[in-house]
C-alpha positions in Angstrom: 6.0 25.1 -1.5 4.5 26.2 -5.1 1.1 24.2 -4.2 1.2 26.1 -0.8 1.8 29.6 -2.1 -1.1 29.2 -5.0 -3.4 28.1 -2.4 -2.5 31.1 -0.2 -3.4 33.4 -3.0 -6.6 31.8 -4.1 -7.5 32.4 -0.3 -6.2 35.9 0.3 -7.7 36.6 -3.3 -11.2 35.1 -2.7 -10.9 36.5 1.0 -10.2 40.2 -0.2 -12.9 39.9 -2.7 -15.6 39.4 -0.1 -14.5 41.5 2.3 -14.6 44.9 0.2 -17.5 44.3 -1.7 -19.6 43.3 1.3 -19.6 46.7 2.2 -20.7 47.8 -1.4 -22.5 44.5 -3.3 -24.0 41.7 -1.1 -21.5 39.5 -2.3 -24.6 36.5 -1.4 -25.3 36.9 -5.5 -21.5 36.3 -6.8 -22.7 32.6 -5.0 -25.3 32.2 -6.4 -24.3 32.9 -9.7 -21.6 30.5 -8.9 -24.1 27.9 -8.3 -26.0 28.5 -11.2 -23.2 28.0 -13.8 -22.3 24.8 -11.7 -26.3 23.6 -12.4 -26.3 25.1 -16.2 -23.5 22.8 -17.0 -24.8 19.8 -15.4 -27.3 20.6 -17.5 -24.9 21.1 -21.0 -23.3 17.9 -20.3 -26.9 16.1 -20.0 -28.2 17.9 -23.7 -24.6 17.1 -24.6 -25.0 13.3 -23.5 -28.3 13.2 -25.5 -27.3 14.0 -28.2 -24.8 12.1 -28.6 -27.0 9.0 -27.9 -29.1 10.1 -31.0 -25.8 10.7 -33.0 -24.9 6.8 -32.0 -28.1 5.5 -32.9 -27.8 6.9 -36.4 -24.6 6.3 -36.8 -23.0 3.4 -34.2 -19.5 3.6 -33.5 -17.5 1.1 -35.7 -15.4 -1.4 -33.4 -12.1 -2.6 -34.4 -12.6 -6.5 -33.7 -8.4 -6.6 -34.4 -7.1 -4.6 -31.7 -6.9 -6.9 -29.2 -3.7 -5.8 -27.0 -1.7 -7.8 -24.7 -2.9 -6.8 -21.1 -1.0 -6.7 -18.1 -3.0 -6.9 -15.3 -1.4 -5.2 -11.9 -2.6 -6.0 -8.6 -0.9 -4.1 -5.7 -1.2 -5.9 -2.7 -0.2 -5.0 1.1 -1.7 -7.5 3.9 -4.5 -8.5 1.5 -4.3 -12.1 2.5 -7.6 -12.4 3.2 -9.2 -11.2 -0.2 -6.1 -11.7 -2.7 -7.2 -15.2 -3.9 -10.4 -14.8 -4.1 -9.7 -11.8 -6.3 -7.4 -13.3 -8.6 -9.8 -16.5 -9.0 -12.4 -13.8 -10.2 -9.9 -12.2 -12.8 -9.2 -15.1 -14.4 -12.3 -15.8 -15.6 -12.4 -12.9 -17.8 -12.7 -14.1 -21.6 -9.9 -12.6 -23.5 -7.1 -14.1 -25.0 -4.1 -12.3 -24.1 -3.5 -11.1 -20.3 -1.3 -12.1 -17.6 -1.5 -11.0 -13.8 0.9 -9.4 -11.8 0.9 -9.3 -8.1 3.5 -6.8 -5.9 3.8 -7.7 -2.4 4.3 -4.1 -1.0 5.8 -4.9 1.7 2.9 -7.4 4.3 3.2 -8.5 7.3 0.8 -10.8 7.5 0.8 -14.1 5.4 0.0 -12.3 1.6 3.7 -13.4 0.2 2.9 -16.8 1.2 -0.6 -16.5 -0.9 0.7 -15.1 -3.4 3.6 -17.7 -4.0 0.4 -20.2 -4.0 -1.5 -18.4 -7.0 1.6 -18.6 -8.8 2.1 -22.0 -8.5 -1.8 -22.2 -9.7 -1.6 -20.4 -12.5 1.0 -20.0 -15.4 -0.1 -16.3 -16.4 0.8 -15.0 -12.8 4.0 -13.5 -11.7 4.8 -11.8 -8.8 7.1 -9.2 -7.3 7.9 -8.7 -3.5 8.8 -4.8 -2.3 11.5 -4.8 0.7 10.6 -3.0 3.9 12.6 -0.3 2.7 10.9 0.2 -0.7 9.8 4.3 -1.2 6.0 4.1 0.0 2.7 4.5 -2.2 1.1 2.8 -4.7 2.3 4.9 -7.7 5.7 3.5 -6.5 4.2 0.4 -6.0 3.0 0.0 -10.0 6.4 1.8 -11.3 8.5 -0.9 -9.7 6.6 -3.6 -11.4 6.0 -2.1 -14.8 9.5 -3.5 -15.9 8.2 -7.0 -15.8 4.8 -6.2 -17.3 4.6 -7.6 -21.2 1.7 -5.7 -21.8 0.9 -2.7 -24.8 -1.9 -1.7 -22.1 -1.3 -1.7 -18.3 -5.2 -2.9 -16.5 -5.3 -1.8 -12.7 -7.2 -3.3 -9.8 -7.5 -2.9 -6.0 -7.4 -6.4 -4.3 -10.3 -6.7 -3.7 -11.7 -6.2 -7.1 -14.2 -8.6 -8.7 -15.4 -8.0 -12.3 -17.6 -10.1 -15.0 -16.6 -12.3 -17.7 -16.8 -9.7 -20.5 -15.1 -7.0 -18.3 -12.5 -6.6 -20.9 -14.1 -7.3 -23.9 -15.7 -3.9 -22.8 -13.0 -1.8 -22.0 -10.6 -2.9 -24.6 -11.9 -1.4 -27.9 -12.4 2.4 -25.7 -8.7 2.1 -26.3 -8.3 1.5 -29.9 -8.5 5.3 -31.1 -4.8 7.2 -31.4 -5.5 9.6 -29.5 -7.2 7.8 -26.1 -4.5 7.2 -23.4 -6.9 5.5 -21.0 -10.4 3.7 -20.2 -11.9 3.9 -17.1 -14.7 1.7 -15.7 -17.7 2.2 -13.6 -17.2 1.7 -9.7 -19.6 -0.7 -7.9 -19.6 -1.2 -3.9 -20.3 -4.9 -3.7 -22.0 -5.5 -0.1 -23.7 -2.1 -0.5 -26.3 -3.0 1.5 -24.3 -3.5 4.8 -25.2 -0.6 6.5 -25.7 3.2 5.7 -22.3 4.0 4.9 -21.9 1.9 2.3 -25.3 2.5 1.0 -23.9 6.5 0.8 -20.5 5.3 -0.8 -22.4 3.3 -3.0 -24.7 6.2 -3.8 -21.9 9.2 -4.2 -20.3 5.9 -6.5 -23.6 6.6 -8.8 -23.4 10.1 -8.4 -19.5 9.9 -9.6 -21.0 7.6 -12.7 -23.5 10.3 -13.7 -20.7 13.0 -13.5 -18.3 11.2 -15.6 -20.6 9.8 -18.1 -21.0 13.7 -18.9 -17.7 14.7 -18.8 -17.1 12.1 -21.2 -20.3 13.3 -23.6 -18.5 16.3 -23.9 -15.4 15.7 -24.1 -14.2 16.8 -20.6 -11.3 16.5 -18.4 -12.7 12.7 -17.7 -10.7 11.5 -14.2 -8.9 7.7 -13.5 -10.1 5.9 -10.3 -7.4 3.4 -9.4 -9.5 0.5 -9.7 -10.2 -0.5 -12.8 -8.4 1.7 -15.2 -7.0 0.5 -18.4 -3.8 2.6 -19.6 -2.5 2.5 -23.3 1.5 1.6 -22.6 2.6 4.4 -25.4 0.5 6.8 -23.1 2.0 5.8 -19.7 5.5 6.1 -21.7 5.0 8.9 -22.5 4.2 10.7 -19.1 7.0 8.7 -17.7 4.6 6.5 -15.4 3.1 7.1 -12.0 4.0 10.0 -10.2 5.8 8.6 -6.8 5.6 11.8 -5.0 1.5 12.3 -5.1 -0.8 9.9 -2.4 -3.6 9.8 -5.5 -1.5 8.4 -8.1 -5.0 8.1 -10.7 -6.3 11.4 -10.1 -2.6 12.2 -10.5 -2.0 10.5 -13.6 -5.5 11.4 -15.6 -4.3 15.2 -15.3 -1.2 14.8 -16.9 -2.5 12.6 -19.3 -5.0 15.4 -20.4 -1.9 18.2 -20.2 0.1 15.9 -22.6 -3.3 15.5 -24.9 -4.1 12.5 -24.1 -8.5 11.4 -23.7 -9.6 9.3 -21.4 -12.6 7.8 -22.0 -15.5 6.6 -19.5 -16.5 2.6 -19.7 -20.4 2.8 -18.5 -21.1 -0.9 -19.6 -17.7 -1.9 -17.7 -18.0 -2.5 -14.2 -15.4 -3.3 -11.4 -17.1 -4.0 -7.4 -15.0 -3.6 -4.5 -15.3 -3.6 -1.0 -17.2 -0.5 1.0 -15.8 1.4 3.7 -18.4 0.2 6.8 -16.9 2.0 9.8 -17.0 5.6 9.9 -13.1 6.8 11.0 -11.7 4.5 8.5 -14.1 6.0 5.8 -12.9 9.9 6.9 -9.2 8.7 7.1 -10.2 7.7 2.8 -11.5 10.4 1.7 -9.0 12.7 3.5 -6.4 11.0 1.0 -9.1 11.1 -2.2 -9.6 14.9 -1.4 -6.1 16.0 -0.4 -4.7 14.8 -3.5 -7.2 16.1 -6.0 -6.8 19.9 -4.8 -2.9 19.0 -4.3 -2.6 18.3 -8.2 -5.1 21.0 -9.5 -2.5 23.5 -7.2 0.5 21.4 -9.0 -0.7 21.3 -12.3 -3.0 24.3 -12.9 -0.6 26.5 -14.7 0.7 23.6 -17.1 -3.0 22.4 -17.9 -3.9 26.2 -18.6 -0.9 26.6 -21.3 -0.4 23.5 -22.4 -0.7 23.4 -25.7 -1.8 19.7 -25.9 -4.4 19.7 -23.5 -8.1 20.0 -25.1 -10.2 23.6 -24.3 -13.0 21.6 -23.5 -10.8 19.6 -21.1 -9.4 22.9 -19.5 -13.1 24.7 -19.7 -14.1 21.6 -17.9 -11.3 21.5 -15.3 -11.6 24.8 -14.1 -15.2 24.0 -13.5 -14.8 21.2 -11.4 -12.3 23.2 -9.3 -15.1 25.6 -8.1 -16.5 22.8 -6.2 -13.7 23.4 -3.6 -14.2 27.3 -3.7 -17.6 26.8 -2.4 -17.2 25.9 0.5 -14.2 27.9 1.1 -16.6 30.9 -0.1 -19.7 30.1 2.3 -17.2 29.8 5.1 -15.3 33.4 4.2 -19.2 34.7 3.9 -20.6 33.5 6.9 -17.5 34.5 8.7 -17.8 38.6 7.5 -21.1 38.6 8.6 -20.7 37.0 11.6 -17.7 39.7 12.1 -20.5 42.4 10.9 -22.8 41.6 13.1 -21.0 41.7 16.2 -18.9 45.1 15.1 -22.6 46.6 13.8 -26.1 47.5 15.7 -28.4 44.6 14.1 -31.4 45.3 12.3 -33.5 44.3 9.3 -30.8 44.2 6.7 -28.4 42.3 8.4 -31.3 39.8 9.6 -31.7 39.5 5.6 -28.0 38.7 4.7 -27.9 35.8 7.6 -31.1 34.5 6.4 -29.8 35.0 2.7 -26.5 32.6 4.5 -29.0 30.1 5.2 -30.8 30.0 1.9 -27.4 29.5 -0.2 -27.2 26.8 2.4 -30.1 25.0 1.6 -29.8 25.9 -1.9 -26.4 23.7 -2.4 -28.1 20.8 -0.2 -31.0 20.7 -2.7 -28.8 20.9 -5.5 -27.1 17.6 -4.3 -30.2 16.1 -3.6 -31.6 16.4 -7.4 -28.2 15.4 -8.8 -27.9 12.2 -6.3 -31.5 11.1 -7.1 -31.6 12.1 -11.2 -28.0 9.8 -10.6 -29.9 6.9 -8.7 -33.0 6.8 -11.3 -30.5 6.8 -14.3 -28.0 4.7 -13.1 -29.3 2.6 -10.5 -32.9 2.3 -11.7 -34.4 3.4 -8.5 -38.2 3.4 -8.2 -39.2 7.1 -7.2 -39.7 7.2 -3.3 -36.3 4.8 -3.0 -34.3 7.3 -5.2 -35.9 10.2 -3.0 -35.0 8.7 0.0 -31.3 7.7 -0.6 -30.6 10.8 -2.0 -31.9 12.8 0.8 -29.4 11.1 3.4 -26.5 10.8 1.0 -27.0 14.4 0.5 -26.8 14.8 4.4 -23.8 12.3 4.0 -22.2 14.2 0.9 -22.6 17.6 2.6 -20.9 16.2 6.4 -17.9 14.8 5.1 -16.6 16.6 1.7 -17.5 20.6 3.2 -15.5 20.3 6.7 -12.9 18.2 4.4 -12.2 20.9 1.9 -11.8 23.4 4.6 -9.4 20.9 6.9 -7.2 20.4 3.9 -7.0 23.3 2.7 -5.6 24.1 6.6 -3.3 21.3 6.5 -1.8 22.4 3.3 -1.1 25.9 3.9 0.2 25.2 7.8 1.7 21.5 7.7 4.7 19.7 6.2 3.8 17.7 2.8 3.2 14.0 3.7 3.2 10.5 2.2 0.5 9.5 4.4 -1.6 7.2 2.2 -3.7 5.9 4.2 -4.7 2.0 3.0 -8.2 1.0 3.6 -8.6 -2.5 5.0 -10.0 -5.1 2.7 -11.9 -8.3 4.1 -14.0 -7.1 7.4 -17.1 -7.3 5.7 -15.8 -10.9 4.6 -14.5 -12.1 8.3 -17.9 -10.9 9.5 -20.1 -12.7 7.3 -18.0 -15.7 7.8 -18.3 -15.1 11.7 -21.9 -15.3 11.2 -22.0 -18.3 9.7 -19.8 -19.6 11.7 -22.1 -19.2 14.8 -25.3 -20.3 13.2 -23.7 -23.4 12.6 -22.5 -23.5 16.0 -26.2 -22.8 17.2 
């Protein structure tokens, strides 16, 4: 109800703001003055992530070659028979001394227990827990009712169908060493990103994500968990009493109250962890629905104790409340294009309202281009993208970026304020790009 009510006010607020001072102040320049501050800090955090390149250089960051933590790595796993294996094959291959693997069958119905019990029998450093049919859903509940049997001083993620290299840990680990860091996360990698154009675009917004965090982390910013591949220090997850059971984003969930209690997370670039792209288009909406309900759920839960906590950072506040005005635009364009379109049916059109519409349309072009230069300055840096590639991909992810996040933020937004709270998690399938390849295979042998 709290999360509902705040959202209601932040609408009737921004909705009463527009409204009067339409008729006084084309309102067209509080947006873009909104955009600019968005651009000028993408461009602090890009000085900020210089510099502190230099400072390295000068001066490189002393590793403690001692702390090397016991590691309990947590695999939640529901009908993932067809990737589990495979997964856990990969893991083990990382070279550290001391992890060991847990598997929770959250309740399958396909033949995953069955797998499961047969990577146990394989390997001494797996254990495995199975969830009744009755078990509280999510995977925040999921990893809670495992973390009794995990040995571990840090607590390692993945999805199951996460593959990562050798030194994977030998990466992450020493991010965790300093007192005051509560968690490491790694850089995202779609694996078969090349199967079509949607997981090109995830793989792209993935890169994009990487270019954001790596400067949230330069300055010391409200840096966010993403599920896969995110390293907890136990004292830290201890001390915010675990995942939250009642939130269907139990990362983004978890990196907010981390920061609240004063707790940094830190940003692994040289860490990476590839899973899986979503290749079918419903599928991929019925994802991010859950991605994006979740983050504006918890910035409405948690806004008030991040702005008084006493804990949490400035920088990780200042940086917080930035990043929440990328859900008031579109809320904003909306609200504007819908007083003018009220104005110009109430009003005798001329020459000034012609402006303000074509003024509608500029803004709109304006935030497409300004996705555009962050995606491709993302895929040069990141993904070392000759020019005309890196133009390319960024123009259709842009396209891509700008269809699914602007009519999300304004259907959950909706769904909050007029529709019952929900659980509704909604699991992405693992293994269809696997089945098909194999298919293929299958029938060129057959041929």
């Amino acid at each position: 109800m709290r999360e509902r009510i705040l959202l209601f006010i932040i609408l009737a607020g921004l909705w009463t703001f527009l409204y009067v001072f339409q008729y006084h102040v084309n309102t067209i320049w509080g947006l873009i003055i909104l955009l600019f501050f968005m651009a000028m800090y993408g461009v602090y955090t890009s000085l900020a992530l210089n510099h502190r390149k230099r400072k390295e250089l000068k001066n490189p960051v002393e590793i403690d070659e001692n702390f090397k933590p016991f590691v309990s790595i947590m695999i939640p796993a529901h009908n993932e028979e067809s990737v589990l294996e495979y997964t856990v094959n990969n893991i083990q291959s990382i070279d550290y001394p001391n992890f060991e693997i847990i598997i929770i069958d959250d309740r399958s119905t396909d033949n995953t227990l069955n797998v499961i019990k047969s990577i146990s029998q394989k390997y001494d450093n797996v254990k495995y827990l199975r969830r009744e049919d009755g078990a509280f859903p999510g995977k925040s509940a999921v990893l809670n009712d495992a973390l009794p049997m995990a040995k571990g001083e840090a607590i390692l993620v993945f999805d199951a169908d996460a593959t990562v290299k050798t030194d994977f840990l030998s990466k992450m680990i020493p991010n965790l060493a300093p007192s005051d860091v509560g968690a490491v996360q790694c850089r995202k990698v779609i694996r078969e990103a090349d199967t079509n154009i949607l997981t090109k675009c995830q793989n792209n917004e993935y890169t994009l994500d990487t270019y954001l965090q790596v400067g949230r982390n330069a300055v010391k910013g409200a840096v966010e968990l993403r599920g896969n591949g995110e390293l907890i220090k136990r004292t830290a997850l201890d001390d915010i009493c675990g995942w939250n059971n009642y939130t269907i984003t139990d990362d983004l969930d978890m990196a907010t109250r981390l920061h609240i209690k004063g707790w940094d997370i830190i940003y692994c670039l040289d860490a990476e962890v590839y899973e899986e792209g979503v290749k079918y288009l419903i599928p991929l909406f019925r994802q991010r629905r859950r991605w994006l309900e979740g983050t504006i759920r918890r910035y409405l839960e948690y806004f008030f104790e991040a702005v008084f906590s006493k804990k949490m950072a400035l920088r990780a506040k200042l940086d917080m409340i930035i990043y929440i005005t990328q859900f008031i635009m579109p809320l904003w364009f909306l609200f504007e294009l819908l007083i003018r379109g009220f104005k110009l049916l109430t009003h005798k059109p001329g020459l000034g309202m012609h402006n303000e519409i074509m003024s509608s349309v500029f803004i709109a072009l304006a935030v497409a281009w300004g996705f555009f230069i962050a995606i491709r300055h993302s895929l040069r840096k990141y993904a070392n993208m000759k020019r005309l590639e890196a133009i390319r991909e960024a123009a259709y992810t842009a396209i891509y970026m700008l269809i699914i996040w602007f009519p999300m933020v304004l259907y959950i937004c909706g769904k909050i304020l007029f529709r019952p709270k929900d659980m509704n998690w909604g699991k992405t399938t693992h293994g269809l790009i696997k089945e098909e390849e194999q298919q293929i295979e299958s029938n060129k042998l057959k041929v």
